[in-house]
N, C-alpha and C positions, 0 to 999 in steps of 0.2 A: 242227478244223472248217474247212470249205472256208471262201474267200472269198467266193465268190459264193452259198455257201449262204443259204435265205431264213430270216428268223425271223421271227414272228407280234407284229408290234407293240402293235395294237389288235383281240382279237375282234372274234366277229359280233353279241356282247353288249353292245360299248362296253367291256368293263375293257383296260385300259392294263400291257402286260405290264413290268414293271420288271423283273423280275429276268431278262427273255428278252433283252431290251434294253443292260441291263448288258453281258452274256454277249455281245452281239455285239458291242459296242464295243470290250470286250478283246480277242475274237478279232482280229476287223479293222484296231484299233488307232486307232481313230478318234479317240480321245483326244490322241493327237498329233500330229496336223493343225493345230490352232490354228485358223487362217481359213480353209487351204487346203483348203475340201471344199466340195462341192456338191452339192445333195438335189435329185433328179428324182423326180417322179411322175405318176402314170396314170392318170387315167380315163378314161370312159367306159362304152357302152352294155353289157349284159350278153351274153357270150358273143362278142365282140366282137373278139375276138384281142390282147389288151390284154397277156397275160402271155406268149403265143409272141413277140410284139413285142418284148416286154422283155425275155429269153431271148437271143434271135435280136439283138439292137442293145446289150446290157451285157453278153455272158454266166451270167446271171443261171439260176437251176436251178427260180421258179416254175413251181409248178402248170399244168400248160394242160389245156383240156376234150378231153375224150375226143368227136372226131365219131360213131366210132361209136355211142357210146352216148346220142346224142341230144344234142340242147343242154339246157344246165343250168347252176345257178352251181356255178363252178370257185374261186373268189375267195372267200373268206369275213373280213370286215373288213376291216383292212391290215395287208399283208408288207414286209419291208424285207430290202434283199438289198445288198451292193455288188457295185458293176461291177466286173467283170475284166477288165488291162493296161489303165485308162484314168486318165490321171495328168489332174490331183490327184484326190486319194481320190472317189468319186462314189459317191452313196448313192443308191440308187430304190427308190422305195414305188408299189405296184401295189395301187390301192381297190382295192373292193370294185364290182362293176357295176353301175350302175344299171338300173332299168328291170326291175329281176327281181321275178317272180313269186314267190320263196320269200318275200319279205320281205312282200311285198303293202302295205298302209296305212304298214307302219311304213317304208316306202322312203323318201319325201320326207325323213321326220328324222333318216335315218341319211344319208343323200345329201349333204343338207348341211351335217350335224357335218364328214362325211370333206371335204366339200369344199372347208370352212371350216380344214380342219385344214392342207389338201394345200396351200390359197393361204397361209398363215401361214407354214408350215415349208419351202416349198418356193423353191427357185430356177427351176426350168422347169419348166413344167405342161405334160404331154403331155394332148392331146384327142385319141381315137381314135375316128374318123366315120368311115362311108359313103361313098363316093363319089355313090350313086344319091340321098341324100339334100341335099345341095347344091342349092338352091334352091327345095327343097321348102318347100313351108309347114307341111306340119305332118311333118316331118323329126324322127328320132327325137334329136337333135342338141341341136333349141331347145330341149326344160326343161332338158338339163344346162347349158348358154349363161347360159339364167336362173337357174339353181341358181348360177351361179359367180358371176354380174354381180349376184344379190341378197348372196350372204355376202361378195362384195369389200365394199359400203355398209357391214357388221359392223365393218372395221378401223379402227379408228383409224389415220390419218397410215400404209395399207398402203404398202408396198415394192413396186417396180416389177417387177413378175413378168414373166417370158415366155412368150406360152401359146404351143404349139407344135401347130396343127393336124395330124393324121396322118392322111390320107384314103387309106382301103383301098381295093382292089378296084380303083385306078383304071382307068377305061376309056380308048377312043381320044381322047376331049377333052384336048385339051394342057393344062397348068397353068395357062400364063399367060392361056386363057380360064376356068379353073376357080376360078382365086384370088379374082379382083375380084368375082365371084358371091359367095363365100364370103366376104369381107370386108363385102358388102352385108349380108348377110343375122344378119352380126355386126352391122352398125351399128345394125341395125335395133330386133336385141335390146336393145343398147343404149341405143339410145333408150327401147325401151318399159320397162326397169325401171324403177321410183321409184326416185328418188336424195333423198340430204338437200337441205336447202335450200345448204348450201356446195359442192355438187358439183350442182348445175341443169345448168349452162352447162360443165360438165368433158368435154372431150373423153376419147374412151377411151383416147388414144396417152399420157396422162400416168400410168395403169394399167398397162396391157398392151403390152411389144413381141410383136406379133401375127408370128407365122413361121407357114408353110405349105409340108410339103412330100406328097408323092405317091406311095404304094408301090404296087407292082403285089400282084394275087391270090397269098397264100401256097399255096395248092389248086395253083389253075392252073397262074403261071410262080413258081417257086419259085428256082431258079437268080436271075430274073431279081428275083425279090424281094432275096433276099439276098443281091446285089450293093447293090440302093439301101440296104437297111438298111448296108450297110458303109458306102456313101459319108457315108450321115447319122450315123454310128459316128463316123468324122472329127469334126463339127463339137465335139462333147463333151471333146475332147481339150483342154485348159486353158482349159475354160469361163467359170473366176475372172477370167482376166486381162483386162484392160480390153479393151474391145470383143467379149470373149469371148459365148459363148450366152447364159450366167446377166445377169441383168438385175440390179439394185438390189441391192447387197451393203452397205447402211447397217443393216440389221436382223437382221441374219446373227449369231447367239451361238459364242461359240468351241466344237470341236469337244466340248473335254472337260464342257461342260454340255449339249451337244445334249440328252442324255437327260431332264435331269432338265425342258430347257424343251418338252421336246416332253410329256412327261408333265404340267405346268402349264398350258400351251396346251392339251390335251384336258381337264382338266379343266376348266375355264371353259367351253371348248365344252358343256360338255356339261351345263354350269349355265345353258346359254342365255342367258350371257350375251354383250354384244359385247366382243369380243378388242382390248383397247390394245395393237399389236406393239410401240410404243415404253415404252411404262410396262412392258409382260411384259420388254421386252430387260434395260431396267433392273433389273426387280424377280429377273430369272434371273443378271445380272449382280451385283448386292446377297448375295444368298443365295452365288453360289459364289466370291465374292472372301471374304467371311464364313469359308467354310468353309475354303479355303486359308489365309486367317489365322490361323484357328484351329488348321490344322496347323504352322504353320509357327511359332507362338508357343507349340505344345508338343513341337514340333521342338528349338525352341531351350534347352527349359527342360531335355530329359534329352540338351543337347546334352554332351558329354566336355570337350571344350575352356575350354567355362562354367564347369561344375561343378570344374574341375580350378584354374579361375580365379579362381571364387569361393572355393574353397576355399584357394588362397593366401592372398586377399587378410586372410582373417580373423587368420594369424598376423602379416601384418607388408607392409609396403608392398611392391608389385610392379613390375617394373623394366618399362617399357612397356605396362602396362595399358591406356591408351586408344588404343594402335594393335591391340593381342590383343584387348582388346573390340570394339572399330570393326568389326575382319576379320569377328572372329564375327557382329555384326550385319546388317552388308553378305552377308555369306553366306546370311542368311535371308531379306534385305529380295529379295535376286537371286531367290531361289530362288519367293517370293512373286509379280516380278513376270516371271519367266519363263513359272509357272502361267498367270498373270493379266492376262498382256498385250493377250489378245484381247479382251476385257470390256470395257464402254462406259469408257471413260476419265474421267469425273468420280468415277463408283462406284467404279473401280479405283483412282484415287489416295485420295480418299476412305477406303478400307477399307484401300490401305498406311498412310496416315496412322494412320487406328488401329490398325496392326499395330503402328506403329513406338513411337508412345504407350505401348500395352502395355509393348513390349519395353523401354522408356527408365526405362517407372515398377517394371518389374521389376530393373531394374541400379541401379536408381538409390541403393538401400543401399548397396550395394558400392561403388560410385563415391565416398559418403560414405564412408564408410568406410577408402576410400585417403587421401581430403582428409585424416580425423583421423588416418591415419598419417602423412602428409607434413607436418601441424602437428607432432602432439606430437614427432614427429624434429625437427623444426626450431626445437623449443621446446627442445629436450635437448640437441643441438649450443649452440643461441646462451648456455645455461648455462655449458655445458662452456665455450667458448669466452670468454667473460665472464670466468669465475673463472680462466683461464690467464692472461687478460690483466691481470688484477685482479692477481693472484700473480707477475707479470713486471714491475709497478711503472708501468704506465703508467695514463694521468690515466683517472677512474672517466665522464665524460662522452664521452671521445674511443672509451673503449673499448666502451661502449656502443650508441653511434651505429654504428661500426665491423661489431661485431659480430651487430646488428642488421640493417643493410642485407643483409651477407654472408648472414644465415640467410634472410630472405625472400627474397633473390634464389635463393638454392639453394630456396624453398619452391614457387615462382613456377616457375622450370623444370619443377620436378614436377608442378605444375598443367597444365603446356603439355603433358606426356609422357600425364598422366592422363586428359585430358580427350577426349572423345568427339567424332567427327565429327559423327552423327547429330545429338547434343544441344546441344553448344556451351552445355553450361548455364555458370551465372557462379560462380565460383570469390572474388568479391569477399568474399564474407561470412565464410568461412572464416579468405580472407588479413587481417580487419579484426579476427575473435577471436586470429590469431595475434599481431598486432601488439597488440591487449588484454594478452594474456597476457604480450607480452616487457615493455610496459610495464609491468603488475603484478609482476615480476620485475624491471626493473630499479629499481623502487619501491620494493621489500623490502629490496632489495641495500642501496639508497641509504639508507634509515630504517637498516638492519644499520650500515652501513660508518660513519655519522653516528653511531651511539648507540657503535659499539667508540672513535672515535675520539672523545668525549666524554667516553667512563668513562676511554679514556687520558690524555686530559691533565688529567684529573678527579681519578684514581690518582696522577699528576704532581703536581699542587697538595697533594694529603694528603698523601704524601711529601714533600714540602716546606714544608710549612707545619706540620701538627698538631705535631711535634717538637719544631721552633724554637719555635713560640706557645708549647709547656709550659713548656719550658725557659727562657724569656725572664718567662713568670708566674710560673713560680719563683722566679726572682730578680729578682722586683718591685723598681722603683726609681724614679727619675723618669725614664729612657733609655727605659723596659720598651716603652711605646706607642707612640710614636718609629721604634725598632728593628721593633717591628711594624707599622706602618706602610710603614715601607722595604721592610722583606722581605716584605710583602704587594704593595707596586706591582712589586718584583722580578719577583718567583715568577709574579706576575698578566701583565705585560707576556709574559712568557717565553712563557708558557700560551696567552696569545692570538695574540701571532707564530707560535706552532706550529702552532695551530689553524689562522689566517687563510692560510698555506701549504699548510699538509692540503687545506684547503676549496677550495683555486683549482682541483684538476682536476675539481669537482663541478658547476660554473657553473652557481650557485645565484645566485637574485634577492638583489640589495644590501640587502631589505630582512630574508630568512631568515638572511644570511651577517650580518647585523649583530647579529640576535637572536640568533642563538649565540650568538655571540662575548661580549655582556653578560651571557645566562647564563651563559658560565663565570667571566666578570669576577664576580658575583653570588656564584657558588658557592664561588671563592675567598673572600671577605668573608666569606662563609656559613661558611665552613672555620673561619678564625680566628672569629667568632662563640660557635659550638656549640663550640669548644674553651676559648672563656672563659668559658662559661656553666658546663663543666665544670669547667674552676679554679676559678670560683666557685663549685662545689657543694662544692669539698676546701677551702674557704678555710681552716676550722677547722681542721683537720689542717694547713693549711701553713704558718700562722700558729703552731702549736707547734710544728712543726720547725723553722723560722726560728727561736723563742723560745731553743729547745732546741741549738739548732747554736752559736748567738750566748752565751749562758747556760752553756754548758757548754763552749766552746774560746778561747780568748785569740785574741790578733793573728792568731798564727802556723800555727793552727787545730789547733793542739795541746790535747789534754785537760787541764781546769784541771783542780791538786792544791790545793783548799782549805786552804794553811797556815796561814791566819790574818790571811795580811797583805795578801788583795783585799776590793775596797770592793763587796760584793756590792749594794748598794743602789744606785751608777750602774751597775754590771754590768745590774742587773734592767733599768735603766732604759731601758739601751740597746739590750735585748733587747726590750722593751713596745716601745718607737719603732719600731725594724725591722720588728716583727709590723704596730704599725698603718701603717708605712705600705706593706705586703704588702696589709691589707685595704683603703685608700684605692684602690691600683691595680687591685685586683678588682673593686671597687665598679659602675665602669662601663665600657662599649665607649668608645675613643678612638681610631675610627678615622678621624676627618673633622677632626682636629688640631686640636677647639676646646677654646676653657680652663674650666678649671670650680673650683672651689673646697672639692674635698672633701677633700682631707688636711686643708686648713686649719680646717675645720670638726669632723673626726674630732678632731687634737690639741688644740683649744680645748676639744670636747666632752668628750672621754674621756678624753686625757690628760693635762692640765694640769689635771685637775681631782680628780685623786685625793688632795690635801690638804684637811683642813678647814680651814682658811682660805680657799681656794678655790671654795668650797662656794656660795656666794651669788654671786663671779663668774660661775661658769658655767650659772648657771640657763637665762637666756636663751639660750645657747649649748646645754644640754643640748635643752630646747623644741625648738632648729632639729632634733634626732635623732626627733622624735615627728612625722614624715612618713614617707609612704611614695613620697616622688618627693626627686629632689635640683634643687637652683638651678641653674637652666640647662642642666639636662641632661634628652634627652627621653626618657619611661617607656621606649620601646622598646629604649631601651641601658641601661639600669641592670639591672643584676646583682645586686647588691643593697641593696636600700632602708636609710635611715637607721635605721629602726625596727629591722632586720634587723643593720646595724651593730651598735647599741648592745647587745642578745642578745648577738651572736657574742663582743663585747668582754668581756661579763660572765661569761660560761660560758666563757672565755676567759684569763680573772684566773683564776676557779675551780680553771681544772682546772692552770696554772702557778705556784697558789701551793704546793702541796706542795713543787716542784721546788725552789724557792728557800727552803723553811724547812730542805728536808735540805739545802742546802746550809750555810747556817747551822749546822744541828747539826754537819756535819763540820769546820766551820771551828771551832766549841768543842772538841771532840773533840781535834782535834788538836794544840791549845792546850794540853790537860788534857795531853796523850800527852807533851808537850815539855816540861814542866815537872816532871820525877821528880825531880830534887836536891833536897835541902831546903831550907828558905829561908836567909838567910845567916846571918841571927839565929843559930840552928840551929847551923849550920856553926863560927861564932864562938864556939857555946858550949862546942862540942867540943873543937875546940881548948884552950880554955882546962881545960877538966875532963881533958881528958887528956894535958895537957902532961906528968904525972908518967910515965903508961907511955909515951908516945914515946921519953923519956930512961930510960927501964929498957932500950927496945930497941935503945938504942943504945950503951950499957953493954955490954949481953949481945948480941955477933950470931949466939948460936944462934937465937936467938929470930926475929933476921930469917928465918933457912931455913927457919924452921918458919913463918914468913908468907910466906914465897916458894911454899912446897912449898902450904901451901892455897889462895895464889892461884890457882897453878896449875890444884889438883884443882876451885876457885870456875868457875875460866874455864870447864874442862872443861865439868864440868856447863852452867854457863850456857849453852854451845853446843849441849850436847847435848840437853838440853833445851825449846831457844830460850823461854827464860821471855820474852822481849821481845814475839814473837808472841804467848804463848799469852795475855799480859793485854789486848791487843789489843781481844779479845774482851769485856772485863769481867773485875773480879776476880774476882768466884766461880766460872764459867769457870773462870780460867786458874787457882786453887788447886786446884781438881778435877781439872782436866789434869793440872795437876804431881804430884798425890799419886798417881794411878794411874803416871807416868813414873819417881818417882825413886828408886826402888828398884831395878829394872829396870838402870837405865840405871848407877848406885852400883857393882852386882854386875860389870855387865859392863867397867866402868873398874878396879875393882880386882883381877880376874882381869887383865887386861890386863897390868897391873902388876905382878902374879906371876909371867907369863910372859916379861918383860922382866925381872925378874930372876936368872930361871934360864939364863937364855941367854950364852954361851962372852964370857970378857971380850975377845977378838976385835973382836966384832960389836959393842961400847958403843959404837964414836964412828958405826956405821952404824944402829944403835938410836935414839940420839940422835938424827942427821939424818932416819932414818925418822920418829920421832914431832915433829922438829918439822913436816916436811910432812905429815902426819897433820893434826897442828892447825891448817897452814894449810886442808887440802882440809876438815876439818870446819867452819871459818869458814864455806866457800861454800853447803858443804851445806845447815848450818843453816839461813842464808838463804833457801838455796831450798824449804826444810821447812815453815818462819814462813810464806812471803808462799803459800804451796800451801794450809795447813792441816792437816798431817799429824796422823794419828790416833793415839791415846798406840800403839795396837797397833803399830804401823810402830816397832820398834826398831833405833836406828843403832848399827851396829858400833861398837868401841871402836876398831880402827884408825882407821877416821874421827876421832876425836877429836884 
């Protein structure tokens, strides 16, 4: 499309061509101008030469009326056409003529819509008059005059227009007598319109700069015509610039909404109502700053850069986020008020403000988002770094504080990197949950590190004490409490120097560092406590192994052989004493080294009173065991009560008098066992009864060999036998034994001796010393046969013998 070509802005019908409009703005390129453009338009009378004018002075390609074909309207609504080669952009609209016949009645309302439209939108207003008309009175000139001077009263707060009188046909009268007639005849009009009451007294020069110039007949001197149209060609050349043609450029809308305000302005026109050019500049300003925001805030959102940015940020922090976001914002905000820069300036910031708002509360996740990455990293470092320094030995408060400062300050940078130009939002809230969180972290640590270092010298103290404490009630005595005593302030002082050095790199208040310290003082106490309440649960059992250790080993802690000749009755005695005073020591806690009077009380009660003659001393003495508390000692350390005592002692006796009756029977036993000779009586009688064979055997000493040869075969057997052992048992036992042995044993001694007979007389003196070491190695055996128990089946070789 030509530049200068026309397009039909407004029919002959009033509708408002939008999409013709559009279409020429793109062509033309009107849209990026910005302020740099200005709108000329034309009326006047019909047939008037209004569009050859404008042709002939813009280049322009309107319509003009064909002379031959008679006068007529040529012009139907309004054309818009730009000038061609006249910088800056210049836009002219050529009405529709007045005064025409086709229209008839409905002239005056279309006359003044257009002419209401032409002073609204317009910068210079061409008037195209007569020459012969000039000082006419009824000049076809004056109703357009009052057509313009009644719809200027329409404006609100109008803009200073330039009207530019064009008098045709001029004749031989010079200008400068033409002009002041013509200005008269304006005043005139002037005057006689109604004005509001705020414009009575308003001169017309605060309206209109009034210009007049003079063209000669296009017919006639046409050369000479269009020469002056050149020269007035001239004046339009940078008509914007100050002093230029264009008059009042305060109500001027940027190029790229011309359209849509020139289509809002006819409508209102055409609602009959009156036109506010300031509330319209506004309200055309409102609408297309709107509308650029709204591109440029869905510009932003399928912008690459964003989306490639937000989509970082979701896996993990981004290394200069608030300078890559800024850019990108700033990019739109630019891009926004490059659109926008032309537009009334409250509206236009106004509507970047809420461009910018949008765009701040659409990042604004993301931005969080970085924050919770730049915390939780800095919550994960000052761990990491925490437990290194924790593990490299240095104090739990230095390392803390240390480590703490060092992460927020790395947290804090990142905030500085993160943060938005546009926004400057406050990053405090974040930085006061991180420092929350290190504190609840270094809180945990601190409860951790106090409770391992608790259970340790806690672990300390049982190891050190449950052992000793047993060992030490074990062997109850008067030392026992004492001994524990000491090595409980030992163990205890250790435990709490440990502790009280652990604690110093904690700088804990004097008053938390003291309460430790007493519970563990406590818990030691506690230790030995719960471990005597335990010996005193075994008192019974340890009072019979004391009975039983004492009772059953001498001095030397050798096992007693009951021969007959210990005095088992102070044996027992000093076995009972030792048990009770095992149970006096169990009795109670004696940790605060007061004195108390329970042995003495036990041995009065229980032990010195096991004879009946003593039976009536200790009554009163027994009474004091019928309590369940002891003299001066308080309930919370007794172990066990008197009443509890005087039980244990009697089930006590019970279950240790078996012990001491078999002891008894082995001490008869072996009484019995040592006494096999007969009595001497006996012995004496023999003697005399058989003084005759003694002197037979010694008459006769075959008779010795043949007592020698059976002592021999006596011994034998005895040995082999071990008749000693087997009566051991009891006699019927050991007759039963012997009669299943000796027959057995008979056969295989006299075989023996068969075979010793037969053998080389060589070998007699090595026979001989063979069987007397026989008889020795069978002495041993025996022995060892007897005290085993060997069964008759177990038969011993005769070489043994």
């Amino acid at each position: 499309m030509d530049a200068a070509c026309s397009t039909q802005l407004i029919d002959g019908d009033g509708v408002f061509n939008v999409s013709g409009v559009d279409h020429f703005i793109k062509e033309v390129k009107l849209d990026e101008c910005g302020l740099s453009y200005a709108v000329v338009s034309i009326m006047g009378p019909q047939s008037s030469g209004k569009s050859t004018l404008l042709n002939h002075l813009f280049g322009t390609n309107f319509r003009e009326m064909d002379a031959f074909r008679g006068r007529s309207q040529t012009t139907k609504g309004i054309w818009i056409a730009r000038c061609a080669g006249i910088e800056p952009c210049t836009v002219v609209m050529d009405l529709e003529g007045t005064d025409g016949r086709e229209r008839g009645e409905d002239d005056t309302a279309f006359e003044k819509q257009s002419a209401l439209f032409a002073l609204a939108v317009s910068d210079i207003v061409l008037i195209n008059m007569w020459c012969h008309d000039i000082g006419r009175e009824q000049a076809a000139n004056k109703p357009l005059l009052k057509t313009v001077f009644q719809v200027m009263m329409r404006l609100f707060s109008p803009r200073k227009t330039t009207l530019m009188f064009v008098i045709r046909d001029k004749t031989r009268t010079p200008l400068e007598n033409l002009e002041p007639v013509l200005r008269e005849d304006i005043q005139k009009i002037w005057d006689s319109v109604p004005k509001p009451q705020a414009h009575k007294e308003t001169p017309l020069s605060d309206f209109f700069n009034v210009e007049v110039v003079a063209l000669s007949s296009y017919e006639e001197k046409e050369e000479q015509f269009k020469e002056q149209v050149y020269n007035l060609r001239q004046r339009f050349f940078q008509s914007v610039a100050p002093g230029g043609l264009a008059g009042d450029r305060r109500g001027v809308v940027p190029a790229n909404a011309f359209a849509f305000s020139a289509k809002q302005m006819w409508q209102v026109i055409k609602d009959n109502k009156d036109l506010d050019l300031p509330a319209h500049k506004v309200m055309v300003a409102t609408v297309r700053c709107e509308e650029i925001a709204n591109e440029k805030f869905s510009s932003f959102i399928a912008n690459e850069n964003w989306r490639e940015l937000e989509e970082a940020v979701q896996s993990g922090p981004v290394s200069g986020f608030g300078r890559k976001l800024s850019s990108i914002l700033q990019a739109s905000l630019s891009e926004y008020d490059t659109e926008a820069t032309y537009f009334e300036e409250s509206v236009r910031s106004s509507k970047r403000q809420q461009l910018q708002e949008k765009l701040l509360q659409l990042v604004q996740p993301t931005f969080q988002d970085v924050l919770g990455h730049l915390r939780a990293g800095a919550l994960e470092n000052f761990k990491n770094a925490f437990e290194k320094a924790l593990d490299a030995g240095e104090g739990f408060s230095s390392s803390a504080k240390s480590c703490a400062q060092s992460c927020i300050s790395k947290f804090d940078k990142g905030c500085e990197e993160a943060v938005i130009e546009q926004a400057k939002w406050d990053t405090s809230k974040t930085r006061e949950k991180l420092e929350r969180d290190i504190e609840a972290h270094i809180s945990s640590v601190r409860t951790a590190k106090l409770a391992e270092l608790t259970t340790l010298y806690e672990s300390k103290l049982n190891v050190a004490l449950s052992g000793p404490v047993e060992a030490l009630l074990d062997g109850a005595n008067d030392e026992t409490w004492p001994a524990i005593r000491k090595l409980l302030r030992r163990e205890g002082e250790l435990a709490v120097y440990g502790l009280s050095n652990a604690l110093s790199g904690f700088e804990m208040d004097e008053e938390t560092r003291s309460k430790m310290l007493a519970d563990l003082e406590n818990y030691a106490r506690g230790i030995v406590e719960t471990k005597a309440k335990e010996e005193a649960g075994r008192a019974m059992m340890r009072m019979k192994d004391r009975f039983a250790t004492i009772f059953s080993h001498d001095s030397d802690s050798m096992p007693r052989v009951w021969t007959g000749k210990e005095d088992i009755r102070a044996i027992t005695k000093m076995a009972r004493s030792a048990s009770l005073k095992l149970l006096s020591v169990m009795a109670v806690i004696r940790l605060d080294d007061e004195l108390d009077n329970i042995e003495k009380t036990l041995t009065l009660a229980l032990f010195n009173s096991t004879g009946n003659n003593a039976t009536s001393k200790s009554i009163s003495t027994i009474d004091s065991l019928a309590s369940s508390t002891w003299e001066k000692v308080a309930p919370e350390k007794t172990l066990i009560t008197p009443v509890q005592c005087k039980s244990l002692w009697r089930q006590f006796k019970n279950e240790t008098e078996y012990t001491v009756t078999q002891a008894i029977s082995a001490q008869e036993a072996n009484r019995r066992n040592n006494n096999w000779l007969p009595p001497p009586w006996a012995i004496l009688a023999l003697v005399v009864l058989g003084f005759n064979e003694f002197m037979t055997l010694l008459r006769n000493p075959l008779w010795l060999l043949v007592l020698f040869v059976g002592y021999l075969v006596s011994k034998a057997l005895w040995v082999q036998l071990n008749i000693s052992g087997e009566f051991q048992n009891g006699a019927l036992p050991g007759l039963l034994s012997l009669s299943t042995k000796f027959i057995p044993t008979v056969m295989n001694l006299l075989k023996k001796l068969a075979e010793e007979g037969q053998a080389p007389p060589t070998n007699s003196n090595q026979s001989m010393n063979s069987t007397a070491q026989s008889e020795v190695t069978t002495n041993g055996e025996s022995s060892s046969s007897s005290s085993s128990g060997s069964s008759p089946a177990k038969n011993v070789p005769i070489d043994s013998a």
